[in-house]
C-alpha positions in Angstrom: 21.2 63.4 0.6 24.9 63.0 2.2 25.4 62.3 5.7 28.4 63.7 7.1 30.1 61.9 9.8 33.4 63.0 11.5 35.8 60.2 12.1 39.5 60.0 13.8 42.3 58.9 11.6 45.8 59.0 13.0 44.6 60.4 15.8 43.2 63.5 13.9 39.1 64.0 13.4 38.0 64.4 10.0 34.9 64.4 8.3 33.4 62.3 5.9 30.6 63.1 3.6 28.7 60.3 1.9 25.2 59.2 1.0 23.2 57.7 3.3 23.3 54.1 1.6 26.9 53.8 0.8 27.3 54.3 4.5 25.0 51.4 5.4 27.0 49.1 3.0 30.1 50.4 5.2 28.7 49.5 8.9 27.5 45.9 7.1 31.3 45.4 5.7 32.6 46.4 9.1 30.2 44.1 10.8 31.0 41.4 8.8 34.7 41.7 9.5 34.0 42.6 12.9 35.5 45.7 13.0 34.7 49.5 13.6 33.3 51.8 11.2 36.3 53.7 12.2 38.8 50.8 12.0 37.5 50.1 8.2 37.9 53.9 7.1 41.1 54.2 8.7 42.0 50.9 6.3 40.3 52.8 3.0 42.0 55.7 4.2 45.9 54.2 4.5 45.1 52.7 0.9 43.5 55.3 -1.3 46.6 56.9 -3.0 45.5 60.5 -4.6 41.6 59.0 -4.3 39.4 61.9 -2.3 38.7 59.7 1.0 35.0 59.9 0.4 35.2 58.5 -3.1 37.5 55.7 -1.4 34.7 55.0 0.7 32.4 54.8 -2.4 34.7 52.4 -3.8 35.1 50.3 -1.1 31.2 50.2 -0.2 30.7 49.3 -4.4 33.5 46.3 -4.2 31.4 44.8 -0.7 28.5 44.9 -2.2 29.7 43.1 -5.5 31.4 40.8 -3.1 28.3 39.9 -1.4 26.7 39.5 -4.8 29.4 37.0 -5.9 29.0 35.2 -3.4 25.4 34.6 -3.0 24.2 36.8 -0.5 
């Protein structure tokens, strides 16, 4: 089921619909940079090219989590 959560970028809300587990990968990625939720989207957002934001957010869960994997955790 996706969880939509609205989120400021550039100083405009916007909405972000994902499933509920890529958003915990998100909070932990944020956490382990010590950074917002907010502050990492804004960062997916400013890179994703053409990419819909919410498959930029897939993406960027799906790389964490490999990252994590690589490295042991």
């Amino acid at each position: 089921m996706l969880r939509k959560r609205s989120i400021a970028l550039i100083g405009h809300a916007t909405s972000v619909a994902l499933e509920a587990e890529f958003w915990t990968v998100l909070e932990a990625a944020a956490a382990a940079r010590r950074i917002s939720l907010a502050a990492l989207v804004a960062e997916i957002d400013a890179a994703r090219g053409e990419r819909s934001l919410a498959s930029a957010c897939r993406l960027a869960a799906l790389r964490h989590a490999q990252d994590g994997r690589a490295a042991g955790q």
